[in-house]
C-alpha positions as CSV (number, residue, x, y, z in Angstrom):
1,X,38.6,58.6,84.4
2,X,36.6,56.6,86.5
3,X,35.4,58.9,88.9
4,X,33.9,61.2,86.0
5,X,32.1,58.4,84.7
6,X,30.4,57.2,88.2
7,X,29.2,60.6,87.9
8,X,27.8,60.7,84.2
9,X,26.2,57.5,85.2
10,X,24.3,59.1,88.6
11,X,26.3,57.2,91.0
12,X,27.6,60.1,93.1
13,X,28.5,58.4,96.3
14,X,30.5,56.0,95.2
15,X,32.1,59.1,92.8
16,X,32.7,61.2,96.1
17,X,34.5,57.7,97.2
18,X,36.6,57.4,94.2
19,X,37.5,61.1,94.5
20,X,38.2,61.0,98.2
21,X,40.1,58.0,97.8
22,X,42.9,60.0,95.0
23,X,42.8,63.0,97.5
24,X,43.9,60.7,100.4
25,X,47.0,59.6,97.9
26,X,47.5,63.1,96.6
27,X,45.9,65.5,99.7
28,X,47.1,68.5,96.9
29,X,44.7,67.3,93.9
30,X,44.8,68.6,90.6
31,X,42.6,71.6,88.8
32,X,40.2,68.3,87.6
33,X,39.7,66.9,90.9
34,X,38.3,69.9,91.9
35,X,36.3,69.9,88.4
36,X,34.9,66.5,89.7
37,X,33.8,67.9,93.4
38,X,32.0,70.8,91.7
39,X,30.5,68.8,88.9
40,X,29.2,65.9,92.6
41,X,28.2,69.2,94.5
42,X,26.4,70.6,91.8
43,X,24.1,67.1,90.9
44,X,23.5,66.9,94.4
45,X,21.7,70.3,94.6
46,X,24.8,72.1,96.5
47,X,25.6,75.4,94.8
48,X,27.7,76.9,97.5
49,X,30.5,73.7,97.5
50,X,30.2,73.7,93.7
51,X,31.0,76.9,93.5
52,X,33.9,77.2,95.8
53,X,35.0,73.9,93.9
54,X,35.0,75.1,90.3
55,X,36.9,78.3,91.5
56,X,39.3,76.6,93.2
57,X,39.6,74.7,90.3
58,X,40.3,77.7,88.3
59,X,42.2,79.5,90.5
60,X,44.9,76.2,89.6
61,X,44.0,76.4,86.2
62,X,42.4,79.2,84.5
63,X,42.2,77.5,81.1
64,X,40.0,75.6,81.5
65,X,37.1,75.1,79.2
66,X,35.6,72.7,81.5
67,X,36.0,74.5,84.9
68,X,34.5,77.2,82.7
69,X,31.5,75.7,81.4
70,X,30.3,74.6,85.1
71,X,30.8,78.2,86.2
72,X,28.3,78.7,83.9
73,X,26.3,76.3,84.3
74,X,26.4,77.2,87.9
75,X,25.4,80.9,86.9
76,X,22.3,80.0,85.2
77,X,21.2,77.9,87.7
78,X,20.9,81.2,90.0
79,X,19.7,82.8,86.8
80,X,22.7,85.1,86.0
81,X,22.4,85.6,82.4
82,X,25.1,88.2,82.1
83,X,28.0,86.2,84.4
84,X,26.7,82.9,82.6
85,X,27.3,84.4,79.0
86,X,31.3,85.5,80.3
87,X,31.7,82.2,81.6
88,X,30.4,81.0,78.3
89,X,33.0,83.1,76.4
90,X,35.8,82.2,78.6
91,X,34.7,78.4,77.6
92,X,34.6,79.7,74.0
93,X,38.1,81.5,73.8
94,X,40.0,79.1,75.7
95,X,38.6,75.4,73.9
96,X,39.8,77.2,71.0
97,X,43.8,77.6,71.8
98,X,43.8,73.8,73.0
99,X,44.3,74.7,76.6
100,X,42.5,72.8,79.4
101,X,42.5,69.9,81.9
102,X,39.8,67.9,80.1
């Protein structure tokens, strides 16, 4: 989606636009809008609101290799191998049934 790619391509303001935009259409966004705030918060140096976003993200949807991966990401950033590495497996064992938002 757009959004995802402003971000891939470094322009997070006008991603946080994009993503605030669909929230104001839909103020109960989905597990991957979420995935997008953590993914903004976490490129901008914010690992508190990227946190609380990729958890929220998989407290809506737990299978997600995506929301999984950013947790980890997220865990090594604050250097914590052993939460990184579950995270990691989680990834791992739910890419491989198919599940996810993508």
């Amino acid at each position: 989606n757009y959004g995802h790619l402003l971000i891939d391509l470094g322009r997070i303001e006008e991603a946080r636009r994009t993503f605030a935009h669909a929230e104001s259409i839909d103020p109960d966004p989905p597990a991957s809008a979420r995935l997008a705030e953590g993914r903004i918060r976490f490129r901008q140096r914010d690992p508190a609101g990227a946190r609380r976003a990729v958890e929220e993200a998989l407290r809506l949807e737990p299978r997600s290799p995506d929301g999984w991966i950013l947790l980890a990401d997220l865990e090594l950033s604050e250097e914590r191998w052993a939460k990184a590495g579950w995270a990691l497996d989680q990834a791992l064992i739910w890419g491989a049934s198919g599940a996810g938002v993508g």
